[in-house]
matplotlib code that plots the C-alpha trace (Angstrom):
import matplotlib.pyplot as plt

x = [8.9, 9.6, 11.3, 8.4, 6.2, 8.4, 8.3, 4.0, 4.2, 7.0, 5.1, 2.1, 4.2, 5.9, 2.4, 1.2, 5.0, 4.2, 0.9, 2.7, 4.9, 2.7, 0.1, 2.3, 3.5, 0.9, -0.3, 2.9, 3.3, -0.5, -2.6, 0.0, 2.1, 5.6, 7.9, 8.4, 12.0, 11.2, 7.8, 9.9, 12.2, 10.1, 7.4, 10.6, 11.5, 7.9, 7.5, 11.3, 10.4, 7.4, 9.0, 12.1, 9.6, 7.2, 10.0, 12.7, 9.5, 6.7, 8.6, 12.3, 10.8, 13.9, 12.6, 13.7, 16.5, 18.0, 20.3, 20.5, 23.3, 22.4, 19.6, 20.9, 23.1, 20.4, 18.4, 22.0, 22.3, 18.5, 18.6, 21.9, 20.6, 17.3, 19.3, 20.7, 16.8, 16.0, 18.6, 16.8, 13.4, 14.5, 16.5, 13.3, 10.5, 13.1, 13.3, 10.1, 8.0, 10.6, 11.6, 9.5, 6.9, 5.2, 2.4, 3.5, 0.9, 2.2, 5.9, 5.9, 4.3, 6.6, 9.4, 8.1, 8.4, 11.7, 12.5, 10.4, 12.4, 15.7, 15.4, 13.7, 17.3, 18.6, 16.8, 17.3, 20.5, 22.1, 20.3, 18.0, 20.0, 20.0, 23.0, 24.3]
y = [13.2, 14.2, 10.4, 9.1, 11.6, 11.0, 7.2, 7.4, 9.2, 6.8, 3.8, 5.3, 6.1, 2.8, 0.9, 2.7, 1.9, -1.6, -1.3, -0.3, -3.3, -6.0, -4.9, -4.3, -7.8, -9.6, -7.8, -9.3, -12.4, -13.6, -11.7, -11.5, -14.4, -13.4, -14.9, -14.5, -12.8, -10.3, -9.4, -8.9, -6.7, -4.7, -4.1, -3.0, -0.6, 1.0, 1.2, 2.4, 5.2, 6.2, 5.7, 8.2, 11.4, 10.2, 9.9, 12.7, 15.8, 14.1, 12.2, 13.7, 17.2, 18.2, 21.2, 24.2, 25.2, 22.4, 22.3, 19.2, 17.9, 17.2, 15.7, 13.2, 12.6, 12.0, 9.7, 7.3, 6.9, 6.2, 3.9, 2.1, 1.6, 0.2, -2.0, -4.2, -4.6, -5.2, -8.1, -9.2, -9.3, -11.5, -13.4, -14.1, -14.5, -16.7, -19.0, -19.2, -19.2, -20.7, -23.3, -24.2, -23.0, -21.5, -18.8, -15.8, -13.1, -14.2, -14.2, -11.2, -9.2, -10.9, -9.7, -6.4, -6.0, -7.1, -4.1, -1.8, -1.8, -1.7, 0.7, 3.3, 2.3, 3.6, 6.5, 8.0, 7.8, 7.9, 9.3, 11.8, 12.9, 16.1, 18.3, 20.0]
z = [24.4, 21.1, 20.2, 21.0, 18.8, 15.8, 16.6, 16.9, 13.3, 11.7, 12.9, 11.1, 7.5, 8.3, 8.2, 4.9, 3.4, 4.3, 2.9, -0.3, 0.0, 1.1, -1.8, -4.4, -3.6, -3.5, -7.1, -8.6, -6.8, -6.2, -9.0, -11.8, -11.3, -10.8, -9.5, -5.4, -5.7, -8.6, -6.7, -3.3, -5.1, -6.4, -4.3, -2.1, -4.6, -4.5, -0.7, -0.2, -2.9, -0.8, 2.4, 1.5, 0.9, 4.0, 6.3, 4.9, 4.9, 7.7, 10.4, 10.8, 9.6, 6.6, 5.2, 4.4, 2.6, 0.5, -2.3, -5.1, -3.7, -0.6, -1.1, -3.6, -0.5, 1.6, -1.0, -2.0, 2.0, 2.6, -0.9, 0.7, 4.1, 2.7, 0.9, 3.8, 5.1, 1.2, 1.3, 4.9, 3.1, 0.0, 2.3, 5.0, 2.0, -0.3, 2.7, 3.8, 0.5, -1.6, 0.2, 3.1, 1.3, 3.9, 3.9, 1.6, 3.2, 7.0, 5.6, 4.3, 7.0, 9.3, 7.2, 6.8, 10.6, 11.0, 8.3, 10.1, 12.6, 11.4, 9.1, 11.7, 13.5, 10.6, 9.5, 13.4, 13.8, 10.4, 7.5, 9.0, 11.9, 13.3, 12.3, 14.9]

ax = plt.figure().add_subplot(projection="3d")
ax.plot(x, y, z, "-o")
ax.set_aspect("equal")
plt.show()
């Protein structure tokens, strides 16, 4: 039961990360102009940053007693893992906005799901696993 609690809650920081992602992209891209793969990156950037402190203290439940190193451990792992699902995103909204030039609001919620879910894959059984 308790999977499926911290699923419930990651799906919930997972929708306001992508809410991070999907805004702050469409601010850059849309509003201000930028181009599609500098606006991906960095609207990743913003919603990984969020998504690090949401999911390390609310969903996986790491508090307590912590020292500097390990969480810079914790943050390079959860940066490097968000990386491979950063290189997914630029690779599904370069294709589909940049050259089929399809719909970038559809795209990139369709992207964002497909990193949704790999990196809760991720964050469960690698970065935020339970030490034993």
């Amino acid at each position: 039961m308790r999977i499926h609690k911290d699923f419930f809650i990651y799906c919930i920081f997972g929708a306001m990360a992508t809410l991070v992602n999907m805004g702050s992209y469409e601010l850059l891209y849309a509003k201000a102009g930028l181009a599609n793969t500098p606006s991906v990156v960095i609207a990743w950037f913003l919603a990984v940053t969020f998504a690090f402190f949401t999911n390390k203290y609310i969903v996986f439940h790491q508090k307590g007693a912590e020292n500097r190193l390990s969480i810079q451990a914790e943050l390079l792992s959860f940066y490097i893992c968000r990386a491979a699902s950063g290189v997914l995103d630029i690779a599904i909204m370069f294709t589909a906005v940049d050259l089929l030039d399809l719909n970038h609001t559809l795209w990139k919620f369709i992207s964002n799901l497909a990193m949704g879910i790999c990196n809760y894959l991720a964050g469960r059984l690698f970065i935020f696993a339970k030490k034993k």
